[in-house]
C-alpha positions as CSV (number, residue, x, y, z in Angstrom):
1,X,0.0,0.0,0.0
2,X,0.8,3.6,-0.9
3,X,1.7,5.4,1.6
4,X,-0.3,9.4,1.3
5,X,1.7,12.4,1.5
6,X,1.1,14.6,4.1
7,X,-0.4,17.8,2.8
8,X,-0.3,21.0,4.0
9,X,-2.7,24.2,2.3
10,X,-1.7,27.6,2.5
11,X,-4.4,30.0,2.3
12,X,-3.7,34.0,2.0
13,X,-5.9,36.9,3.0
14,X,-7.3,38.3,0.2
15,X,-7.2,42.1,1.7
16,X,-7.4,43.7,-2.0
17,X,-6.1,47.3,-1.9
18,X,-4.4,46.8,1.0
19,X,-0.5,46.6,1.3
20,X,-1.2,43.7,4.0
21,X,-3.3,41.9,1.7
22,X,-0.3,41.6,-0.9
23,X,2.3,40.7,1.9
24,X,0.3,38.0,2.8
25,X,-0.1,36.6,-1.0
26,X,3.5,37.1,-1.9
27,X,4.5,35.4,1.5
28,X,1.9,32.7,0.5
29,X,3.8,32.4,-2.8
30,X,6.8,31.7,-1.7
31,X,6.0,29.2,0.9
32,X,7.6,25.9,0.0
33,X,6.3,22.5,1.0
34,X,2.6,23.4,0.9
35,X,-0.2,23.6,-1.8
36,X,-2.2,27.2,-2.4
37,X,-5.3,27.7,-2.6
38,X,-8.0,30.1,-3.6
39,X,-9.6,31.7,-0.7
40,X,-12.4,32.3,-2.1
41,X,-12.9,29.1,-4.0
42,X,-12.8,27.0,0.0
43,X,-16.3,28.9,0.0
44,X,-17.3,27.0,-2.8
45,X,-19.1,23.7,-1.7
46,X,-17.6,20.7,-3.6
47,X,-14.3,22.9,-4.9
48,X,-11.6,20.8,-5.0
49,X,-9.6,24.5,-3.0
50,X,-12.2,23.4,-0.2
51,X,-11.9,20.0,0.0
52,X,-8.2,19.9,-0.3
53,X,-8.9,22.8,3.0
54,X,-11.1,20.1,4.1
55,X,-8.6,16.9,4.0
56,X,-5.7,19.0,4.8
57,X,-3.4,17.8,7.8
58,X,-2.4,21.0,8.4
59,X,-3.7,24.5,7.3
60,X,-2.2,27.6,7.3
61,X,-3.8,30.5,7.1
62,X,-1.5,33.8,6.7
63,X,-3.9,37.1,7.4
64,X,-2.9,40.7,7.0
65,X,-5.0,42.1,9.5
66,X,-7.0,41.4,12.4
67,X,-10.7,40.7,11.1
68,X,-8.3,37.1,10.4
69,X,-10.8,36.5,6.9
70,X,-8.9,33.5,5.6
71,X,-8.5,31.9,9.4
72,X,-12.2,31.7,9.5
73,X,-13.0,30.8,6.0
74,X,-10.9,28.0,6.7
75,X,-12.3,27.1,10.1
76,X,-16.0,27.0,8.5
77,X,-14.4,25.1,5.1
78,X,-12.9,22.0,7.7
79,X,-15.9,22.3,10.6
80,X,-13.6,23.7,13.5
81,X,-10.2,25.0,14.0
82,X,-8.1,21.9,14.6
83,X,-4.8,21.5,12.6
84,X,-5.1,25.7,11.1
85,X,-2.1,27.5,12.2
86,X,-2.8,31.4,11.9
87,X,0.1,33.9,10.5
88,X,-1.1,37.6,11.4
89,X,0.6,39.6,8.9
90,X,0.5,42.7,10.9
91,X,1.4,41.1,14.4
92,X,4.5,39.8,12.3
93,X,5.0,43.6,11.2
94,X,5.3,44.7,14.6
95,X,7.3,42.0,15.5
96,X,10.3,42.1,12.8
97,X,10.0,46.3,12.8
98,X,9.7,45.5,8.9
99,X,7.1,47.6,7.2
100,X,5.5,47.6,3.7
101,X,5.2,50.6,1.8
102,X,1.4,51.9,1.0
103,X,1.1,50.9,-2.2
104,X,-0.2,48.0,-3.3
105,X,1.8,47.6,-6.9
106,X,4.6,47.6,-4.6
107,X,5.4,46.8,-0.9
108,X,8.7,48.1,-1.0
109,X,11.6,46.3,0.2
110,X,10.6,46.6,3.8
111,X,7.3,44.5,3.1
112,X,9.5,42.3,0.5
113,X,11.6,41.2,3.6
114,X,8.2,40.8,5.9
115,X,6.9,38.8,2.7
116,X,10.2,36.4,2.9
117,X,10.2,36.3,6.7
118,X,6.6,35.3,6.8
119,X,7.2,32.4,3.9
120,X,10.2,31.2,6.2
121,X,8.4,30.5,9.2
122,X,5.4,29.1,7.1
123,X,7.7,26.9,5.0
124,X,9.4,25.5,8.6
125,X,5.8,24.7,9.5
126,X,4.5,22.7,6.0
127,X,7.5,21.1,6.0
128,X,7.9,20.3,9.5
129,X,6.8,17.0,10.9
């Protein structure tokens, strides 16, 4: 028998118009050892984005601010909260000192760096045991 792979899902805040929004989606880019996902298709009942949110050993959900849109879209998409860890993208902001620019276009390097930090840590996690 085959054994199944372990899969992790990566789900960014979708925050559009927001310089958070885009640090979370390039940091969700970059994050290596997971599969991701449309946020707004794990809304969509029978999406293969919600069931792979669904069947997921581990989710992790990387928000850019509090409201924490994707960590509860993928709480309702799997029934409860178990195996999502949450990545706040502003938390992480005032954390590192590292701040993106205003724009959306372009973060700037100071929300490039956040971007790369927050793929780090959430690469360390999907690939972790």
């Amino acid at each position: 028998m085959e054994k199944k792979e372990k899969q992790t899902v990566v789900l960014a805040c979708s925050g559009i118009g927001k310089a958070f929004g885009t640090v979370s989606r390039l940091a969700a880019l970059k994050t290596k050892g997971a599969k991701v996902r449309c946020l707004a298709a794990v809304d969509v009942e029978g999406s293969d984005a919600r069931n792979d949110t669904k069947s997921a050993e581990k989710v992790i959900t990387i928000d850019g601010c509090p409201r924490k849109c994707a960590h509860n879209i993928a709480a309702r998409a799997r029934g409860n909260e178990t195996g999502i860890k949450s990545v706040l993208v502003w938390a992480e902001c005032k954390k590192s000192g590292l701040k993106p620019d205003n724009s959306v276009l372009d973060v700037g390097e100071g929300g490039r760096k956040l971007a790369k930090k927050i793929a780090e840590e959430t690469s360390a996690v999907a690939e972790g045991d």
